[in-house]
PQR file with spaces between the fields and no chain letter, atoms N, CA, C, O and H, PARSE charges and radii, in Angstrom:
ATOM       1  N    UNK     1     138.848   75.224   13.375 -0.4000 1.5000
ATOM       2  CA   UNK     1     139.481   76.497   13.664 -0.0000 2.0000
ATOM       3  C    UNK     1     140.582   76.386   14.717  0.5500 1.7000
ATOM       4  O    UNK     1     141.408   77.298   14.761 -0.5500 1.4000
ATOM       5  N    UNK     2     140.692   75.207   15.700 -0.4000 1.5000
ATOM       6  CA   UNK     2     141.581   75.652   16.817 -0.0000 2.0000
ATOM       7  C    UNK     2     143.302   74.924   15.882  0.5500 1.7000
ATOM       8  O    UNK     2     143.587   74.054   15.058 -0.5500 1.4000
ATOM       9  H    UNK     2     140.021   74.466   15.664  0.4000 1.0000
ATOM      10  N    UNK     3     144.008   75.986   16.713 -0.4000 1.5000
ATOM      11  CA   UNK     3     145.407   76.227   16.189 -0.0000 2.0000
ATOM      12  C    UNK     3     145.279   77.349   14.817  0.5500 1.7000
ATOM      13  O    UNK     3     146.314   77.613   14.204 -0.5500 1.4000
ATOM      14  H    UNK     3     143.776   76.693   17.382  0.4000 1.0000
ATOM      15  N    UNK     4     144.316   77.807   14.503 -0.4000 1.5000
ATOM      16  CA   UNK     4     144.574   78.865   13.720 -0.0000 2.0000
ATOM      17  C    UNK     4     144.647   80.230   14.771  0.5500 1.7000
ATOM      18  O    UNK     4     144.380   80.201   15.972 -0.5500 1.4000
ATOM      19  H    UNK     4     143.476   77.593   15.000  0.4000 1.0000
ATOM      20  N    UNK     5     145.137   81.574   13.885 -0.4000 1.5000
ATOM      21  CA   UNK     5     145.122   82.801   14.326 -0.0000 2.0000
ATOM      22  C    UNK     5     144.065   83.424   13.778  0.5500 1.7000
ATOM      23  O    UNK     5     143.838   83.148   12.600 -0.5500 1.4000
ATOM      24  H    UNK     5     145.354   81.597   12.909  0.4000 1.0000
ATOM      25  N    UNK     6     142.993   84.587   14.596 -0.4000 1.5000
ATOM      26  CA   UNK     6     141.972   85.037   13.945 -0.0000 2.0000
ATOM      27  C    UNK     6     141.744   86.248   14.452  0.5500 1.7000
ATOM      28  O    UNK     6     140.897   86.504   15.308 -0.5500 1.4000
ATOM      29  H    UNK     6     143.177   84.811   15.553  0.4000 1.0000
ATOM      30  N    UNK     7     142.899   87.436   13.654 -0.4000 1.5000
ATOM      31  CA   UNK     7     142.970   88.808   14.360 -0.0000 2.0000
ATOM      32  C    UNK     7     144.387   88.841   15.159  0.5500 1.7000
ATOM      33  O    UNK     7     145.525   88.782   14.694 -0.5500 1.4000
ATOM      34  H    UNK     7     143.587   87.229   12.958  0.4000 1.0000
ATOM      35  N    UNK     8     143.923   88.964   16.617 -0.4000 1.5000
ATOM      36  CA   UNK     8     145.085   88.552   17.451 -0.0000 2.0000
ATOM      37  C    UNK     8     144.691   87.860   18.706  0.5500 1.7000
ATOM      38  O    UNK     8     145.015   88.107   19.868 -0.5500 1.4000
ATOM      39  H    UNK     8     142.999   89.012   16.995  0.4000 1.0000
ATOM      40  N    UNK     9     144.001   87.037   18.266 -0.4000 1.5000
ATOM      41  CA   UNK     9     143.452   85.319   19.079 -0.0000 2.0000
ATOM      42  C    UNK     9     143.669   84.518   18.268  0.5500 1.7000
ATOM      43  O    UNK     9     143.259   84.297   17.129 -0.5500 1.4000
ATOM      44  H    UNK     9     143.737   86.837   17.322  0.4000 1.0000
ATOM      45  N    UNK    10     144.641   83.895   19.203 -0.4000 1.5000
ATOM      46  CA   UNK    10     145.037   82.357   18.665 -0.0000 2.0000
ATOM      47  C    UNK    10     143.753   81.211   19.186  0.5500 1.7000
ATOM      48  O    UNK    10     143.048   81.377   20.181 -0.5500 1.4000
ATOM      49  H    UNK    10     144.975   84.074   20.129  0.4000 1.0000
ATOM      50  N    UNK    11     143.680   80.062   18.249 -0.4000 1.5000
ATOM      51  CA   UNK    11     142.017   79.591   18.893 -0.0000 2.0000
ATOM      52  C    UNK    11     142.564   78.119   19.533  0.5500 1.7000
ATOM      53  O    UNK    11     142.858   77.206   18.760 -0.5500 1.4000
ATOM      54  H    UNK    11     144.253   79.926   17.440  0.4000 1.0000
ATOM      55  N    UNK    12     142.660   77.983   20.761 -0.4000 1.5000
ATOM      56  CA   UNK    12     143.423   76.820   21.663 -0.0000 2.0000
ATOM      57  C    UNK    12     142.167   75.544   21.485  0.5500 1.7000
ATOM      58  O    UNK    12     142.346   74.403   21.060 -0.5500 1.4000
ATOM      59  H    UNK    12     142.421   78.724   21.388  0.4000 1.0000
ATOM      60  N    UNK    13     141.011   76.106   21.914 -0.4000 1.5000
ATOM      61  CA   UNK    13     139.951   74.605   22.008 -0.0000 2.0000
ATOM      62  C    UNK    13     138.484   75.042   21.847  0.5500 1.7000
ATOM      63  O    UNK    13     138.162   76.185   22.174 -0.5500 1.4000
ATOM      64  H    UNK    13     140.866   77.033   22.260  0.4000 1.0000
ATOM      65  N    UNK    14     137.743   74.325   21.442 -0.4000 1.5000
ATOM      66  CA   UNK    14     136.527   74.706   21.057 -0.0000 2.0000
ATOM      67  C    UNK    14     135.953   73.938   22.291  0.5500 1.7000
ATOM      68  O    UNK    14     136.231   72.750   22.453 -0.5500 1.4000
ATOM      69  H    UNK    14     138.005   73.397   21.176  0.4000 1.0000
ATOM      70  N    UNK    15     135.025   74.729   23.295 -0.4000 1.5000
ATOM      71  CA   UNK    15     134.415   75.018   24.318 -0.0000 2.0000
ATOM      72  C    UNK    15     132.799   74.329   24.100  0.5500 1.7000
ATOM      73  O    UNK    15     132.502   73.243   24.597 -0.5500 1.4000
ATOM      74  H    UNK    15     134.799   75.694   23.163  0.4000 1.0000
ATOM      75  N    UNK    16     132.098   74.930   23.501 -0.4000 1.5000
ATOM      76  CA   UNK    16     130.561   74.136   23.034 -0.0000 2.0000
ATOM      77  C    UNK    16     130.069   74.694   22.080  0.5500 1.7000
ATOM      78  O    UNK    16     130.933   75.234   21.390 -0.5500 1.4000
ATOM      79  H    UNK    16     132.339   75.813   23.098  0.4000 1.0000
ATOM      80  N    UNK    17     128.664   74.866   21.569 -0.4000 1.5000
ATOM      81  CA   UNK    17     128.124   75.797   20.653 -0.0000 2.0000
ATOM      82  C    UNK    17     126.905   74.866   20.777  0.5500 1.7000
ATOM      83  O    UNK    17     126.776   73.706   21.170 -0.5500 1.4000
ATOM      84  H    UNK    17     127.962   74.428   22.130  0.4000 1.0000
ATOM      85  N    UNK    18     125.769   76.111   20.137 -0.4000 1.5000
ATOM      86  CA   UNK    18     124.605   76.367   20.270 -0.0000 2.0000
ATOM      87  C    UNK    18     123.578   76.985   18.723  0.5500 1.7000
ATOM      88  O    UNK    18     123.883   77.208   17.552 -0.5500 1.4000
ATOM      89  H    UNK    18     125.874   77.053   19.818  0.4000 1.0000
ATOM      90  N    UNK    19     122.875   77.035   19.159 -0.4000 1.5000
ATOM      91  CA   UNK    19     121.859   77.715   17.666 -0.0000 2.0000
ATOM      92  C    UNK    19     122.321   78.865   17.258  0.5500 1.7000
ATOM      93  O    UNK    19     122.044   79.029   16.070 -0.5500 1.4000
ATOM      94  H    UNK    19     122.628   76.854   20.110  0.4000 1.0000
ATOM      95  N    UNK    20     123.172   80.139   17.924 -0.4000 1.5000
ATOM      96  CA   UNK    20     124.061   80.823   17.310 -0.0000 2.0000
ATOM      97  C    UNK    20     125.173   80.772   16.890  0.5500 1.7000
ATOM      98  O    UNK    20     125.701   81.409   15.978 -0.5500 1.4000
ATOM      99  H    UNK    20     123.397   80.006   18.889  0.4000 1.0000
ATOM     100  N    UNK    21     125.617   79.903   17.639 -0.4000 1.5000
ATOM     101  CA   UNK    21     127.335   79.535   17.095 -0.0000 2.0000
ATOM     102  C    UNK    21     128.314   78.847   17.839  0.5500 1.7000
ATOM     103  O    UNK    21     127.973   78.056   18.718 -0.5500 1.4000
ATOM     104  H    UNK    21     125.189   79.386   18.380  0.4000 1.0000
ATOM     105  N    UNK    22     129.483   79.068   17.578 -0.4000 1.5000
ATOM     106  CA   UNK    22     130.749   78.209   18.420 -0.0000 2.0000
ATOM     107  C    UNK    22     131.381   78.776   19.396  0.5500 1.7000
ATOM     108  O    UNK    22     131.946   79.764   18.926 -0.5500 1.4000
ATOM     109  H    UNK    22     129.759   79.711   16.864  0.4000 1.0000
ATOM     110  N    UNK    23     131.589   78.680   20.512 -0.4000 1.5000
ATOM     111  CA   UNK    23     132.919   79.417   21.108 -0.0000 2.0000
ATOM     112  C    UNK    23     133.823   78.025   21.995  0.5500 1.7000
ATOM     113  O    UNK    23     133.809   76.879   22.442 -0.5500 1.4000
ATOM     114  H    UNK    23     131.130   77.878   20.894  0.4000 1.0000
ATOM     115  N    UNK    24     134.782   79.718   21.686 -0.4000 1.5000
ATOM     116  CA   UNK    24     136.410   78.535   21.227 -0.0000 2.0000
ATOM     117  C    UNK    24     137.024   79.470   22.657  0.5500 1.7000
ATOM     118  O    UNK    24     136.777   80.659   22.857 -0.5500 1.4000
ATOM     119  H    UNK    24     134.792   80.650   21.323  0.4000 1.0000
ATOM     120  N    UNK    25     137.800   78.647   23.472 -0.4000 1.5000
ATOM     121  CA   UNK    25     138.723   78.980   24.055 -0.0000 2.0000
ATOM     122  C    UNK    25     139.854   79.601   23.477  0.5500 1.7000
ATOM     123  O    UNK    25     140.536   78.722   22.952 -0.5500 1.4000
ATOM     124  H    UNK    25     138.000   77.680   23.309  0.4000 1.0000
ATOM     125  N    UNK    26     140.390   80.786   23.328 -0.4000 1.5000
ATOM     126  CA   UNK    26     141.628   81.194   22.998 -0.0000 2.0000
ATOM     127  C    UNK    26     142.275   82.180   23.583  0.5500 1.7000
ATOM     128  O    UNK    26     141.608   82.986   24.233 -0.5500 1.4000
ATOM     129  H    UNK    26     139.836   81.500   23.755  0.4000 1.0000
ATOM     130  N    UNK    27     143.837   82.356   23.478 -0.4000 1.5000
ATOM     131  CA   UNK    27     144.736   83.531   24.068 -0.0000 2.0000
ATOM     132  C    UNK    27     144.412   84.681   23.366  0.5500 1.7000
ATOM     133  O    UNK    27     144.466   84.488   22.151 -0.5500 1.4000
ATOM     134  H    UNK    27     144.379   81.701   22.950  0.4000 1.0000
ATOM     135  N    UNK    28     144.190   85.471   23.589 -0.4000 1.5000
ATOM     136  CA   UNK    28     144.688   87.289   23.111 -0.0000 2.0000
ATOM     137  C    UNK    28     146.122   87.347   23.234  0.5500 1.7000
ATOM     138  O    UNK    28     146.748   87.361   24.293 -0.5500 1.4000
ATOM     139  H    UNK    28     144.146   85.628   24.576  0.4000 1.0000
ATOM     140  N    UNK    29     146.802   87.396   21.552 -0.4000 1.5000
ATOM     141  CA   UNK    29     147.826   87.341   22.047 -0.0000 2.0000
ATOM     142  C    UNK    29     148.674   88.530   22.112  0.5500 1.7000
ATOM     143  O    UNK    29     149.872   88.617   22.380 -0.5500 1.4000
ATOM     144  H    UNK    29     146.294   87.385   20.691  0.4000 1.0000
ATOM     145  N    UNK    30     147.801   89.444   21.810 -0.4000 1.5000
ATOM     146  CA   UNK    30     148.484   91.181   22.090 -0.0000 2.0000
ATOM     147  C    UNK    30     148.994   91.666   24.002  0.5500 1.7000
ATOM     148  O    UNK    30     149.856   92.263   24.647 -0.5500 1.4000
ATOM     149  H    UNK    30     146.827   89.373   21.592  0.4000 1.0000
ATOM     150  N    UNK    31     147.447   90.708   24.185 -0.4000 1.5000
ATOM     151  CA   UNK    31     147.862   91.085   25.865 -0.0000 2.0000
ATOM     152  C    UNK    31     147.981   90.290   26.585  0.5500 1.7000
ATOM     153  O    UNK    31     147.987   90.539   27.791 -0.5500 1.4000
ATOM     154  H    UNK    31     146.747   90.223   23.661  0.4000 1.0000
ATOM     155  N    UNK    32     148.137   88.866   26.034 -0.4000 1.5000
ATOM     156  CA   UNK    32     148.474   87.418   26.872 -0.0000 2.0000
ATOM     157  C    UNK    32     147.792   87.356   28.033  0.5500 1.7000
ATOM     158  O    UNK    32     148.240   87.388   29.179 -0.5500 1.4000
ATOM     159  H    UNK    32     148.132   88.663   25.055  0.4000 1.0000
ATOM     160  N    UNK    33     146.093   87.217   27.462 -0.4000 1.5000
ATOM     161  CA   UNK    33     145.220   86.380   28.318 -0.0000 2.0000
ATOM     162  C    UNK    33     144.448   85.306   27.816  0.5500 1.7000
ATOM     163  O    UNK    33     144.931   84.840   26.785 -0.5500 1.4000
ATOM     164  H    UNK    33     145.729   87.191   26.531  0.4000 1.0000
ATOM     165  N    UNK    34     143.931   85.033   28.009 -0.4000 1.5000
ATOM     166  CA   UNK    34     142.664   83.545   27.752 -0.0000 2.0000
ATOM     167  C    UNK    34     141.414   84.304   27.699  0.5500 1.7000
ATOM     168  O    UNK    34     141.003   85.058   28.581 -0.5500 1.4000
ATOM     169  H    UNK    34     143.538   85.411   28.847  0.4000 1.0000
ATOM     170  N    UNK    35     141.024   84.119   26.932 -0.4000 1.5000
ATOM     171  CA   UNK    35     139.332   84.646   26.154 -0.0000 2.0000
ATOM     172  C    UNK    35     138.396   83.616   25.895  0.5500 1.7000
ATOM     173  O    UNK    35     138.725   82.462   25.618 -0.5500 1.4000
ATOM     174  H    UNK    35     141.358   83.506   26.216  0.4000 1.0000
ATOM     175  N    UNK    36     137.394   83.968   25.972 -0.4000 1.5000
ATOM     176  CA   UNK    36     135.701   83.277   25.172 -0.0000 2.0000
ATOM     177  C    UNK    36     135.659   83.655   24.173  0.5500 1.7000
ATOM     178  O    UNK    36     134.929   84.644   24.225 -0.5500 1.4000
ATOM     179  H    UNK    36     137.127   84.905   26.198  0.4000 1.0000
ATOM     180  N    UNK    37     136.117   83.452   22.835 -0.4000 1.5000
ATOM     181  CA   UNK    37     136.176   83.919   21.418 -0.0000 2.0000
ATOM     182  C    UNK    37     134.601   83.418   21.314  0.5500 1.7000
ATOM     183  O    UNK    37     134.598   82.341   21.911 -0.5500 1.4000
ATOM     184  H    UNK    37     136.710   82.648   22.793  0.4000 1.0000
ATOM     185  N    UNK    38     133.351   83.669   20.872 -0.4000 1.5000
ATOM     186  CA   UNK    38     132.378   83.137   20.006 -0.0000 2.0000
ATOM     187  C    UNK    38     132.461   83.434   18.373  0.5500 1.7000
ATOM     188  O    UNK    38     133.253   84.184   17.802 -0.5500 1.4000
ATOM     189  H    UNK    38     133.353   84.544   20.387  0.4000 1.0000
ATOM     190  N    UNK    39     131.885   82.989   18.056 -0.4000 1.5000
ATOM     191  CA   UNK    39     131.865   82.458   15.977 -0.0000 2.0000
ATOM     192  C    UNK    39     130.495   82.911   15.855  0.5500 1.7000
ATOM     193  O    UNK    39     129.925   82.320   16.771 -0.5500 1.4000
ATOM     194  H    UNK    39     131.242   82.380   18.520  0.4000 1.0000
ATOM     195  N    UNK    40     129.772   83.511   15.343 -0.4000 1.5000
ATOM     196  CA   UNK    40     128.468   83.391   14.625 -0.0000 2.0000
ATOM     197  C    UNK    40     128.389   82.372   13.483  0.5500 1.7000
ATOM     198  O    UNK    40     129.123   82.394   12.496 -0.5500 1.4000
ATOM     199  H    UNK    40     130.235   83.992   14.599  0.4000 1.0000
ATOM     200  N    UNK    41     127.329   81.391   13.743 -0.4000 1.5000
ATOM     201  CA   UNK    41     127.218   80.518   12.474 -0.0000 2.0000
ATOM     202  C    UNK    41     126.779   81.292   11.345  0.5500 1.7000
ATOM     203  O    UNK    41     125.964   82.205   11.210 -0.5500 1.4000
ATOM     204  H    UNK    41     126.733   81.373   14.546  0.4000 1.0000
ATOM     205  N    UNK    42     127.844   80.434   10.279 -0.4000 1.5000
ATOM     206  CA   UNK    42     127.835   80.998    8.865 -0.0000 2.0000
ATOM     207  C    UNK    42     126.076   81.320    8.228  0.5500 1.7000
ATOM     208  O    UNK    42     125.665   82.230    7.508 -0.5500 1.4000
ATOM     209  H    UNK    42     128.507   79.692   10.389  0.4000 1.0000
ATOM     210  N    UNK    43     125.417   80.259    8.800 -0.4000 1.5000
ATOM     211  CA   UNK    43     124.090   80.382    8.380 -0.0000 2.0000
ATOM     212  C    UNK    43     123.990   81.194    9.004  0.5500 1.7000
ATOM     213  O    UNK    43     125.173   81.439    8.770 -0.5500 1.4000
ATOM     214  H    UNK    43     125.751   79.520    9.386  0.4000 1.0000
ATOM     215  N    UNK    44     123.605   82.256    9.910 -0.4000 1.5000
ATOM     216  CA   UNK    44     122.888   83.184   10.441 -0.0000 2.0000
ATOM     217  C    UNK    44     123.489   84.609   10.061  0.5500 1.7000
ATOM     218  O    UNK    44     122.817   85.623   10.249 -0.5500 1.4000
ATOM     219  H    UNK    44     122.644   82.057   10.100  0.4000 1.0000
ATOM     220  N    UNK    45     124.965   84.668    9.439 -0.4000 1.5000
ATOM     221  CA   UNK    45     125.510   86.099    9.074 -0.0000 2.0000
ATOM     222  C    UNK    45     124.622   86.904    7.974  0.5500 1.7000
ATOM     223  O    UNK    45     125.039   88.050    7.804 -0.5500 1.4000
ATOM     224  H    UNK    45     125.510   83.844    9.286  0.4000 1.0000
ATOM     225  N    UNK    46     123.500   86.559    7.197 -0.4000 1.5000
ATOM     226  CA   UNK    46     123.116   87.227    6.582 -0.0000 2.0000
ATOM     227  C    UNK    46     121.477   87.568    6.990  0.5500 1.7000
ATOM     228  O    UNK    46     120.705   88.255    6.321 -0.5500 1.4000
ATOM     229  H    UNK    46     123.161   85.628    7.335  0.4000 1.0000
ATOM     230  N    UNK    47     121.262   87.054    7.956 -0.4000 1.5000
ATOM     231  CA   UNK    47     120.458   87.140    8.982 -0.0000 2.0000
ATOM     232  C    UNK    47     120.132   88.703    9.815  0.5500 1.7000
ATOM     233  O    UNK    47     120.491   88.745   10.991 -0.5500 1.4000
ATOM     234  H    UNK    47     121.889   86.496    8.499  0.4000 1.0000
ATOM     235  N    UNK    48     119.460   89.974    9.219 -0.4000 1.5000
ATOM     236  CA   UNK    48     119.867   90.529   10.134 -0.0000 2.0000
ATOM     237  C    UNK    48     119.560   90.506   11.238  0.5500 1.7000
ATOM     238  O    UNK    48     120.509   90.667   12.006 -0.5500 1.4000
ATOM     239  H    UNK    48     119.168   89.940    8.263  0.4000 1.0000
ATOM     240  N    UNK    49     118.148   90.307   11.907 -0.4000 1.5000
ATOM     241  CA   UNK    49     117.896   90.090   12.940 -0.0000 2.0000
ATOM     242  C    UNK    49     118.766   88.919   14.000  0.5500 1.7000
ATOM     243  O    UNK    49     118.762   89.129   15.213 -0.5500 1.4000
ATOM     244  H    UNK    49     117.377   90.176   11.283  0.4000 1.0000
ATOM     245  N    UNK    50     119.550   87.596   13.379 -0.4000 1.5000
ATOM     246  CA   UNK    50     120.501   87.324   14.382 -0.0000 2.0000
ATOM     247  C    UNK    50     121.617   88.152   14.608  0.5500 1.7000
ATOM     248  O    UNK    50     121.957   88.455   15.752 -0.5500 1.4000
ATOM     249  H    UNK    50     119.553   87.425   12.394  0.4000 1.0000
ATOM     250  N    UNK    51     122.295   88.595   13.465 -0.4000 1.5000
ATOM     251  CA   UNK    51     123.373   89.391   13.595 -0.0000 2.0000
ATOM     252  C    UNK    51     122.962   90.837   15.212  0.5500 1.7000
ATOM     253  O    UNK    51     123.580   90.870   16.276 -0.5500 1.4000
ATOM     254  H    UNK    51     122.019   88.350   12.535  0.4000 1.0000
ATOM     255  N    UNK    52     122.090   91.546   14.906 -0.4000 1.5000
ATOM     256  CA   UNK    52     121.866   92.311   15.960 -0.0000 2.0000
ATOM     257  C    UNK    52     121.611   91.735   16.863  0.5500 1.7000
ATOM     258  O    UNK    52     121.816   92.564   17.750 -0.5500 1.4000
ATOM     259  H    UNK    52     121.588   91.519   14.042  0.4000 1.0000
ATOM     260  N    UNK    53     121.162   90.508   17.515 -0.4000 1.5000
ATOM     261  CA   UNK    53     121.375   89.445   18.801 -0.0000 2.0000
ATOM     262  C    UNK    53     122.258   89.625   19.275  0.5500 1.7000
ATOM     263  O    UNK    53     122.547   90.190   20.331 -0.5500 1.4000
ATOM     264  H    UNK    53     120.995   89.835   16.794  0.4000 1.0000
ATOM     265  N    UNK    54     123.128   88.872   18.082 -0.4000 1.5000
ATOM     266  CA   UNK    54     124.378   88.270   18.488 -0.0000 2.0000
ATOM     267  C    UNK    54     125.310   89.753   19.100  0.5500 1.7000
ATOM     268  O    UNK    54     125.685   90.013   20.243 -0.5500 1.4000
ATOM     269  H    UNK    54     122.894   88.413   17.225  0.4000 1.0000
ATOM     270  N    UNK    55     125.449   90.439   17.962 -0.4000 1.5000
ATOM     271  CA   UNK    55     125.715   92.184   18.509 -0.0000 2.0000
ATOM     272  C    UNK    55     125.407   92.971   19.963  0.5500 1.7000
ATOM     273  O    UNK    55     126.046   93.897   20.461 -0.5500 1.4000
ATOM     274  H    UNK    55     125.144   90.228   17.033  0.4000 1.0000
ATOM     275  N    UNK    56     124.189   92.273   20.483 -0.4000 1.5000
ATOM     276  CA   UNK    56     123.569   92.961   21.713 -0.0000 2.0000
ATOM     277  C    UNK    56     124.324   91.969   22.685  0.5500 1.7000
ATOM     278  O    UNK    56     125.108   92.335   23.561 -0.5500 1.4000
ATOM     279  H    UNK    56     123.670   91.520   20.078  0.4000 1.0000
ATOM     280  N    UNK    57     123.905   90.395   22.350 -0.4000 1.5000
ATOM     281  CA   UNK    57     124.785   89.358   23.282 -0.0000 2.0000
ATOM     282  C    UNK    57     126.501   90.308   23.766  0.5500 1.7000
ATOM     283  O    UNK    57     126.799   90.659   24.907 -0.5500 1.4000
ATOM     284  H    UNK    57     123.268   90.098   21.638  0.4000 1.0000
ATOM     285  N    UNK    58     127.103   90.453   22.871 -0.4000 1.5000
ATOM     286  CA   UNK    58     128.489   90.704   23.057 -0.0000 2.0000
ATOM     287  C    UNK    58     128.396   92.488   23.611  0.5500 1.7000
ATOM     288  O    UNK    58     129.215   93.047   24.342 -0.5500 1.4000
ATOM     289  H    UNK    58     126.861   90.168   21.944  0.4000 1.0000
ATOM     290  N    UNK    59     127.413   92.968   23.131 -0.4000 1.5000
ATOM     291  CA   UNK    59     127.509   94.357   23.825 -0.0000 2.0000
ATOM     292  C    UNK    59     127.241   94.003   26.090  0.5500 1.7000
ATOM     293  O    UNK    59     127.799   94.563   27.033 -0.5500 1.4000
ATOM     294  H    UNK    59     126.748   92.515   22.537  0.4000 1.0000
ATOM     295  N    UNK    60     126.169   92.870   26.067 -0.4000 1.5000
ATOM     296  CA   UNK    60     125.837   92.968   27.169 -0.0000 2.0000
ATOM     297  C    UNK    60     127.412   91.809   28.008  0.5500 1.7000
ATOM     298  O    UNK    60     127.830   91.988   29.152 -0.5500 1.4000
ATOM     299  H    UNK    60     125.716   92.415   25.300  0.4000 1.0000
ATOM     300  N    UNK    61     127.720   91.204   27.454 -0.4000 1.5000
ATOM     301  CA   UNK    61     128.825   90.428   27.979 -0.0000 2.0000
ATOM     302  C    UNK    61     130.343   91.422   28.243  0.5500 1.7000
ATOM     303  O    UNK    61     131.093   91.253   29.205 -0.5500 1.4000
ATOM     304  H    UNK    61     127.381   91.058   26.524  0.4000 1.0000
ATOM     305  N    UNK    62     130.524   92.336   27.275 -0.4000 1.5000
ATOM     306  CA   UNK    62     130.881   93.131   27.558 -0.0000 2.0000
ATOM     307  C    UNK    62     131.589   94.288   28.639  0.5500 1.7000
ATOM     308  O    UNK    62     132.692   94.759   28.917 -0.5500 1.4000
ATOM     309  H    UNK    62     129.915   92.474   26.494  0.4000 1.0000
ATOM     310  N    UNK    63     129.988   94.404   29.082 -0.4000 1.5000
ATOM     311  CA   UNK    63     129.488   95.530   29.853 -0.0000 2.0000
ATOM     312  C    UNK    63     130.019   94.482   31.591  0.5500 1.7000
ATOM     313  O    UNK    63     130.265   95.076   32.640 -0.5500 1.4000
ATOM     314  H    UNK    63     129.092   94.022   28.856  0.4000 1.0000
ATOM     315  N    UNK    64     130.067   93.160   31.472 -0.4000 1.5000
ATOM     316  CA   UNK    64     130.284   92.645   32.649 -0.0000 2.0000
ATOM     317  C    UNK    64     131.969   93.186   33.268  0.5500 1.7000
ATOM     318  O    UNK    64     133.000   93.534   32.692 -0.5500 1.4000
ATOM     319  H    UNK    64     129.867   92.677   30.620  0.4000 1.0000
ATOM     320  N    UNK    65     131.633   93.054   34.485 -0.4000 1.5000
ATOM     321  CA   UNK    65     132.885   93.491   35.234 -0.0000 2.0000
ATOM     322  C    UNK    65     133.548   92.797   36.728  0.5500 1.7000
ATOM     323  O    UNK    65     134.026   93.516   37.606 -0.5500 1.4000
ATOM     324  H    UNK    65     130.795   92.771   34.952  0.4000 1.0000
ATOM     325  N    UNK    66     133.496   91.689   36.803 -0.4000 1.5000
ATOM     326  CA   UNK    66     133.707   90.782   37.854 -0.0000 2.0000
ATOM     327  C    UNK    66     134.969   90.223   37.962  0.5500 1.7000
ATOM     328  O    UNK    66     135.354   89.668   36.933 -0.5500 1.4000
ATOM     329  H    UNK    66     133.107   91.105   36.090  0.4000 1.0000
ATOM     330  N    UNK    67     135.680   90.208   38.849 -0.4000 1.5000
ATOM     331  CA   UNK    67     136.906   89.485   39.134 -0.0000 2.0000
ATOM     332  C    UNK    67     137.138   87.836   38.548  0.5500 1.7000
ATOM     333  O    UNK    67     137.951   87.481   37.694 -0.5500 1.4000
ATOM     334  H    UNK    67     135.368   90.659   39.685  0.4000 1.0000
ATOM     335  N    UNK    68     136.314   87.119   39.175 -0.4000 1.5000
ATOM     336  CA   UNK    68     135.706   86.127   38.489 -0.0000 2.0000
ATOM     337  C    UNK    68     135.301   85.051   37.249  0.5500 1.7000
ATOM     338  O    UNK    68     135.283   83.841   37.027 -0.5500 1.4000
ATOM     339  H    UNK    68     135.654   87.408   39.868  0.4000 1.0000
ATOM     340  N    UNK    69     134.901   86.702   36.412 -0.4000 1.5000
ATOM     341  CA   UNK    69     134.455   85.942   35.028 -0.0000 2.0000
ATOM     342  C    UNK    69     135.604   86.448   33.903  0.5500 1.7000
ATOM     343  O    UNK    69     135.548   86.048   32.741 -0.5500 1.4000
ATOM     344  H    UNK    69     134.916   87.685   36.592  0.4000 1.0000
C-alpha cells in the first residue's frame, strides 16, 4: 500500500501491525498533516464482532486530545 492514495491519505510507510491489522504512516493531504492510518485485516472484515472492536478502537483513539500524540 505505501505510495498509494486512499481517500485523502497518501500512505508514506508502514509502521507495524498486529492480529487486527496494519498501520501505515501517512499525510492527510486535505490538511497537510502526518496520520496513523490503520487497515483492518482483510480476514477479519466480515467478522462482526472484530469490525465493532476495531470501530470502538478508533472511536476511543479518537476521543484523545493531547498536544503530544
Amino acid at each position: 500500500m505505501v505510495g498509494q492514495v486512499v481517500s485523502h491519505y497518501r500512505i508514506l510507510e508502514k509502521v507495524g501491525g498486529g492480529g487486527m491489522g496494519v498501520v501505515y504512516k501517512a499525510e492527510d493531504i486535505s490538511l497537510g498533516r502526518l496520520v496513523a492510518l490503520k487497515a483492518l485485516s482483510e480476514s477479519l472484515t466480515d467478522d462482526p464482532q472484530s469490525l465493532e472492536r476495531f470501530k470502538r478502537e478508533a472511536r476511543a483513539a479518537a476521543a484523545l486530545n493531547h498536544p503530544n500524540i
